[in-house]
N, C-alpha and C positions, 0 to 999 in steps of 0.2 A: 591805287594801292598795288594793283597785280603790277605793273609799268615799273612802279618803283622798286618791286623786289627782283624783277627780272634784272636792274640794273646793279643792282644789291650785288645778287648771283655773278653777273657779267663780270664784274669788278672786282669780286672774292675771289673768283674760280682763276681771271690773268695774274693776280696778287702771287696765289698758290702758284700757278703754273712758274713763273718769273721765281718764284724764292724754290722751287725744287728742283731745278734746274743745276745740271753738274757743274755748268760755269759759274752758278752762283755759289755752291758750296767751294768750290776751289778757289773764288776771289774770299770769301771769310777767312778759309783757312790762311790765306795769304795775310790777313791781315790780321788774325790771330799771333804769327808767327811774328811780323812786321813790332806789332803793338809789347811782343814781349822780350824782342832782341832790343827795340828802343826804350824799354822800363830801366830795363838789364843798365843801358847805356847811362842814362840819365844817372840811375842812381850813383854809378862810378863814378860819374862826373861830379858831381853835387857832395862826394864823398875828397875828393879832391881839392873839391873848391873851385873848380872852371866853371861853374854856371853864375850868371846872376843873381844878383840875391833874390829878386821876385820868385823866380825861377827855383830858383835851391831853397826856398824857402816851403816850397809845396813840395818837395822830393823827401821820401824816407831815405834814411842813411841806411837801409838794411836789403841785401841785395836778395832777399826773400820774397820782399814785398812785390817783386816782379813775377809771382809764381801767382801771387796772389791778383794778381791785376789780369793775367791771363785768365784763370778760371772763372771769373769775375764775366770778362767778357762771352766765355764760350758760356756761362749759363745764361747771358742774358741775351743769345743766339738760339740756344734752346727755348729760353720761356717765348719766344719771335717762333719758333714752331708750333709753339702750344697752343699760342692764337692758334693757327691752323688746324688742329687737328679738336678745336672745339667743335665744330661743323661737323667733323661725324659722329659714330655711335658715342652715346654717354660713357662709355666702357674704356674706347679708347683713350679719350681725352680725359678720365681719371686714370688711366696706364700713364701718360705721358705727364701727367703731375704729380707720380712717384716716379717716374725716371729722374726728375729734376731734385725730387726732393732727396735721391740720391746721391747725383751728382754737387745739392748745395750741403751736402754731410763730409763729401769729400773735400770738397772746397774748405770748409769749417776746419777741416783735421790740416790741410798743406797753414791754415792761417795762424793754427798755435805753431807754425815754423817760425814766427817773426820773432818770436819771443824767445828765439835760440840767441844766443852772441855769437859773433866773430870772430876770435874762435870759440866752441860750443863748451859751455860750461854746465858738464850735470848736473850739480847741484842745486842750478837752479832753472833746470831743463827736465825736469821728472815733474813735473806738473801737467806740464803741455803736452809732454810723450802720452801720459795718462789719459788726456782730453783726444787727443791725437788715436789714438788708438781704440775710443768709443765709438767717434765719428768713423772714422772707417771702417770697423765692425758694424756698425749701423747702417754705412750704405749700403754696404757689401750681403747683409742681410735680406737690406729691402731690392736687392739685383734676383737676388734668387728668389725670393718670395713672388719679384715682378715673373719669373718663370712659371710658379703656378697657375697666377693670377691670367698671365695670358691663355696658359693652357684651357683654363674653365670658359673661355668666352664662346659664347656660339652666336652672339652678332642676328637676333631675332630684331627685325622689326616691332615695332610699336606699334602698327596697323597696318592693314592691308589692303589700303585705299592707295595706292599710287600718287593719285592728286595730292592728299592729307598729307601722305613721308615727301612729297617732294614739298608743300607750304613747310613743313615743320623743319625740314634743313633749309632751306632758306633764310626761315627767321633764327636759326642756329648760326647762318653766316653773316645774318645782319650783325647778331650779337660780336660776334667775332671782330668784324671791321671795328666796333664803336672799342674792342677790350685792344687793339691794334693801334687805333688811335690813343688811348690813355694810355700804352704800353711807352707812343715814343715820346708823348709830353712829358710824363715823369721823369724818360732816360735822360728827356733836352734838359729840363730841371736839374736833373741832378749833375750831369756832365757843368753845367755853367756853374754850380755851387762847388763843384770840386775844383774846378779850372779859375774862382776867384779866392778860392782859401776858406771856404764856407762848410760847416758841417753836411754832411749828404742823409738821405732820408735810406733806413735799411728797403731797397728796392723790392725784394725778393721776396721780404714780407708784407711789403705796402700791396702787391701787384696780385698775393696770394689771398689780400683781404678782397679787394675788389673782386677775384674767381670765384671767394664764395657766396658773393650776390649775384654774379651772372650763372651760376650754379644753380640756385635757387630759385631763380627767374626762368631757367632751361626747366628746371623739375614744372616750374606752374604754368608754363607753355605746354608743354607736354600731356597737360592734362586737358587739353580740345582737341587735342588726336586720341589717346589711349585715356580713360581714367581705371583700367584695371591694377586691379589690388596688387598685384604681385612688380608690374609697372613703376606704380606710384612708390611700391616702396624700397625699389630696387635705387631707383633714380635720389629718393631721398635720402637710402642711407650712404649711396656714392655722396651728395653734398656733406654728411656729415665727415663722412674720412676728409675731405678736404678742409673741413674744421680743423680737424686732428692736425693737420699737415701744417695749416696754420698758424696752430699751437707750438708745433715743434720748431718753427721756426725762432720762433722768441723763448722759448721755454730756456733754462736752465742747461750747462754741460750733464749729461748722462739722461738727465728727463727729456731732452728734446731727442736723443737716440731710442728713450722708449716709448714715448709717444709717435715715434716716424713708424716702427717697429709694428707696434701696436695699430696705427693707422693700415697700416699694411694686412695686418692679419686681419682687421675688423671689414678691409673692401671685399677678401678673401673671402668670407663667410659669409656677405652678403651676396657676391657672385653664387657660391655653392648653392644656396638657401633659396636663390631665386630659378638657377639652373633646375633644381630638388622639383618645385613647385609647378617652373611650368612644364617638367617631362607627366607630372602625377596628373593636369590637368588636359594636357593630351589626350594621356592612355583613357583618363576618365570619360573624353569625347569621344574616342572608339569605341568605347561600351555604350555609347547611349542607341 
């Protein structure tokens, strides 16, 4: 078992080092830009009528949809960090699953663009401007609330056995490879169902179901290193904001901005609540 986690580790830690690397972000980037100057293309094309019909047959007619294809891929570039950033404190890697869930609010506001015409017709573009404008006020909320939220962190260990925090990121990185692997089954799924004319699975919320059983799984590991009170339900009520988040993903326009909202203030209060608890049990060990 020790054999295999070292290899676990060996294997997580060149993954990370390989994906933070400044030539790998500048190759993404490269083909963020690539993937949205050729959406851009296609669609003129298919608008025209120069493509195949197989071909033009899968292409929207709305040169929007290219905004959408791009943000599309940059968050699922981001949720490809999030793996990563499971493996450390449970604090961070619920920061970085309201990052995302900011950036998929924005993405939701550029997508009621499609439903603009060619040329834009208000009258039947005050719906989406409405939509459009929740969403972005909601991420934009959840950006600066993520400023509090990092503020409050102080990044305490769970125990103070060295051996204990180094088995328990371990099995935090094991986790990570296995939500790594389901991250790029699902993308290869759904790339081959969009790429044969096939309806696609909502990714972003199938991927944010699976986080909160590895969530949930991280809170009951965690409890053979630390089972203290303040611990336990620090980590547990992080799993439930990622409920929340879950929620908001499929929820309704305006419910899913107040439940991201909402999700955000309730991590907030958990961090305070737990920050509050263990300075009073400190001071308390001072006095003893």
């Amino acid at each position: 078992m020790v054999v295999f986690f070292r290899r676990v580790v060996t294997l997580y830690d060149s993954l990370e080092q390989l994906w933070e690397q400044r030539r790998t972000e500048r190759f993404a980037a490269n083909v963020l830009i690539v993937s949205f100057i050729t959406s851009l293309a296609l669609i003129e094309l298919a608008r025209q009528g120069l493509l195949p019909e197989p071909i033009a047959r899968l292409q929207p007619k709305n040169h929007y949809y290219a905004i959408n294809t791009a943000l599309t891929m940059l968050l699922g570039l981001e949720v490809f960090g999030l793996v990563f950033s499971l493996a450390k404190s449970v604090s961070v890697s619920v920061g970085k699953q309201f990052e995302i869930l900011s950036l998929i609010l924005l993405r939701h506001s550029f997508k009621e663009i499609v439903h603009f015409n060619e040329p834009l017709v208000w009258e039947k573009a005050l719906q989406p401007v409405l939509y459009m404008l929740a969403n972005a006020g909601g991420g934009l909320s959840i950006f600066l609330l993520l400023g509090v939220y990092y503020m409050l962190q102080h990044h305490r260990a769970i125990t103070r056995d060295k051996e204990a925090a180094a088995d328990f990121i371990a099995v935090k990185k094991s986790i990570s490879l296995v939500l790594l692997l389901i991250f790029l089954i699902i993308g290869t799924i759904d790339g081959l169902r969009y790429l044969t004319g096939n309806a696609t699975n909502d990714f972003f919320a199938l991927f944010y179901t699976i986080l909160v059983f590895s969530d949930v799984l991280v809170v009951l590991v965690s409890l053979r290193y630390s089972s203290s009170y303040p611990v336990v339900f620090r980590n547990s009520g992080f799993a439930v904001a990622t409920v929340l988040i879950r929620l908001a993903l499929t929820a309704p326009p305006y419910y899913s901005v107040l439940l991201g909202i909402g999700s955000m203030v309730f991590a907030i209060g958990i961090t305070f609540a737990y920050n509050r608890f263990e300075d009073r049990s400190m001071q308390a060990s001072l006095h003893i």
